[in-house]
ZAMARGU-4260 file (C-alpha; in steps of 0.2 Angstrom, whole numbers, plus 5000, padded with zeros to 4 digits):
<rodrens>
0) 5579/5580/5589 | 5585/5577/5570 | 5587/5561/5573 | 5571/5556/5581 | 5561/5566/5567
5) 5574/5555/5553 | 5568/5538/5563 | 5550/5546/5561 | 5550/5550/5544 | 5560/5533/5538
10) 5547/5523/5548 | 5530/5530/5541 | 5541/5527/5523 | 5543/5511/5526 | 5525/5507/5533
15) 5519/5517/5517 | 5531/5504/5505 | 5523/5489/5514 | 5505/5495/5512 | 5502/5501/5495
20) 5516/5491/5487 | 5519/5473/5479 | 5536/5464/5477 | 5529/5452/5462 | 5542/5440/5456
25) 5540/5433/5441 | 5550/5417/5438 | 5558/5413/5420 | 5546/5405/5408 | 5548/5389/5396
30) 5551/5399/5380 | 5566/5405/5388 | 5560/5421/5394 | 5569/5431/5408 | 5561/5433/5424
35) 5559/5447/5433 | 5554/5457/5449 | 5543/5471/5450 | 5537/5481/5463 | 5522/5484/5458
40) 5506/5497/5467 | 5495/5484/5478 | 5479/5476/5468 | 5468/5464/5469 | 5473/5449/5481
45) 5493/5454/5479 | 5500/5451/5495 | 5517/5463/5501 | 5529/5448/5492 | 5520/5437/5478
50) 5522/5429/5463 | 5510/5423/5449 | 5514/5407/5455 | 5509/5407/5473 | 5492/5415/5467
55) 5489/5398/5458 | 5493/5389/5473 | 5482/5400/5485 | 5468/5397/5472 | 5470/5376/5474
60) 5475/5377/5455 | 5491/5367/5451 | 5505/5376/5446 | 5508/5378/5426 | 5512/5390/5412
65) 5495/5392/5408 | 5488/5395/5424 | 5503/5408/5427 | 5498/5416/5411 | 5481/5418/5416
70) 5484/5425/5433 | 5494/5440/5427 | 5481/5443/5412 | 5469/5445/5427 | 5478/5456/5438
75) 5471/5473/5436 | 5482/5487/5429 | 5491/5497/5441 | 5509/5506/5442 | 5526/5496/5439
80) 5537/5509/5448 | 5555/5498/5447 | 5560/5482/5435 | 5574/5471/5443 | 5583/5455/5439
85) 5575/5437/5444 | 5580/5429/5461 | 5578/5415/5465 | 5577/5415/5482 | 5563/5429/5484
90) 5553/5415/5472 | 5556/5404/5483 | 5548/5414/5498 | 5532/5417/5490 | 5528/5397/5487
95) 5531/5398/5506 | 5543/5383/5505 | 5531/5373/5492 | 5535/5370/5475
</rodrens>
């Protein structure tokens, strides 16, 4: 019975995580800054696993530092709940195998 109500519980956590949350990957700029991942509360047109990057693409706008720039300008504000180190291959899983 614990068990089943454990399952339960961890099930309708994760569900909740996939709804209302954003993995957003940031890759490293060209002034040498760091990237980053953020997980991140759910706005705008964020999918579950996203990057600045992959919101140009969706857009039909090629992929460059300013248009970066300008997508997380106009991402509306919402809660960063965890700042982790870039990966690379998460970045890669948003461009859906483009680059």
């Amino acid at each position: 019975m614990k068990r089943l109500l454990v399952l339960l519980v961890s099930g309708a956590l994760g569900a909740a995580f996939v709804i209302f949350c954003t993995v957003l990957v940031t890759p490293p700029g060209p002034n040498a800054t760091m990237g980053q991942i953020q997980i991140v509360e759910r706005r705008g047109p964020l999918q579950f696993l996203d990057s600045p990057d992959a919101l140009c693409q969706r857009a039909g706008r090629p992929v460059t530092p300013d248009c970066r720039s300008a997508v997380i300008a106009a991402l509306p504000p919402g809660r960063s709940y965890v700042t982790l180190p870039y990966v690379e291959f998460l970045y890669r899983q948003t461009l859906s195998g483009r680059t």
